[in-house]
C-alpha positions as CSV (number, residue, x, y, z in Angstrom):
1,X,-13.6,-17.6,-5.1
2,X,-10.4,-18.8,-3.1
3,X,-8.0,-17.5,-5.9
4,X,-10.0,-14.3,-5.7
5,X,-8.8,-13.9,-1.8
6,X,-5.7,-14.9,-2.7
7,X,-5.3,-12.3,-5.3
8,X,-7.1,-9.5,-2.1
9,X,-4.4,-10.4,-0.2
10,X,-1.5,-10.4,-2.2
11,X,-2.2,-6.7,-3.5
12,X,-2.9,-5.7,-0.3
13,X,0.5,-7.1,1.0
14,X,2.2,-5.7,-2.0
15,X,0.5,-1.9,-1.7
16,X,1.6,-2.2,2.1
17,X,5.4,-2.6,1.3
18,X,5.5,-0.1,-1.1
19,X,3.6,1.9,1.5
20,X,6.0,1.8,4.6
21,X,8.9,1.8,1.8
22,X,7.9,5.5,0.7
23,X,7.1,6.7,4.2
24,X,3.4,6.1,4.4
25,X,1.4,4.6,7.3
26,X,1.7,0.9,5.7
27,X,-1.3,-0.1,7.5
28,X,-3.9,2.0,6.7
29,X,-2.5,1.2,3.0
30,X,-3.0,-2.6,3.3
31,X,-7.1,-2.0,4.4
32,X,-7.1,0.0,1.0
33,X,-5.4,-2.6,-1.1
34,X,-7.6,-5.1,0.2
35,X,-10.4,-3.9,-0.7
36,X,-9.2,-1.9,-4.1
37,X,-6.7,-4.0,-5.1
38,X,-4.2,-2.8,-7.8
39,X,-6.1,0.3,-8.1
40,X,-4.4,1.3,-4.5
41,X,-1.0,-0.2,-5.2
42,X,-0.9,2.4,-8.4
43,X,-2.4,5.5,-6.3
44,X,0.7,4.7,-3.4
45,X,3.0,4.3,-6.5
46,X,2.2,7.6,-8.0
47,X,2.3,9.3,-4.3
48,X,5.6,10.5,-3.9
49,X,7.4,9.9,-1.0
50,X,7.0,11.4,2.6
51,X,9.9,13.6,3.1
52,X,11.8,12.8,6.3
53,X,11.0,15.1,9.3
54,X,14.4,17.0,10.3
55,X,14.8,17.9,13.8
56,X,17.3,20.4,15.2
């Protein structure tokens, strides 16, 4: 059960970096990935990046 929590948690850490990375709100992405796990880390992959917002 422990390793399970362990394996939570490390997607979860893993779908957040990859989340702030592309310009996504990294912590609504880490409750995802907790709870679906690789599943969310390949849905924030195939996102495509948040283009930055230009201001005049």
């Amino acid at each position: 059960m422990a390793i399970l929590l362990i394996f939570m948690f490390l997607f979860a850490v893993a779908t957040w970096l990859l989340a702030s990375r592309r310009g996504r709100h990294g912590g609504l992405w880490f409750g995802i990935g907790l709870f679906l796990g690789p599943f969310a880390l390949l849905a924030v992959a195939a996102l495509p990046p948040v283009p930055p917002i230009s201001r005049p």
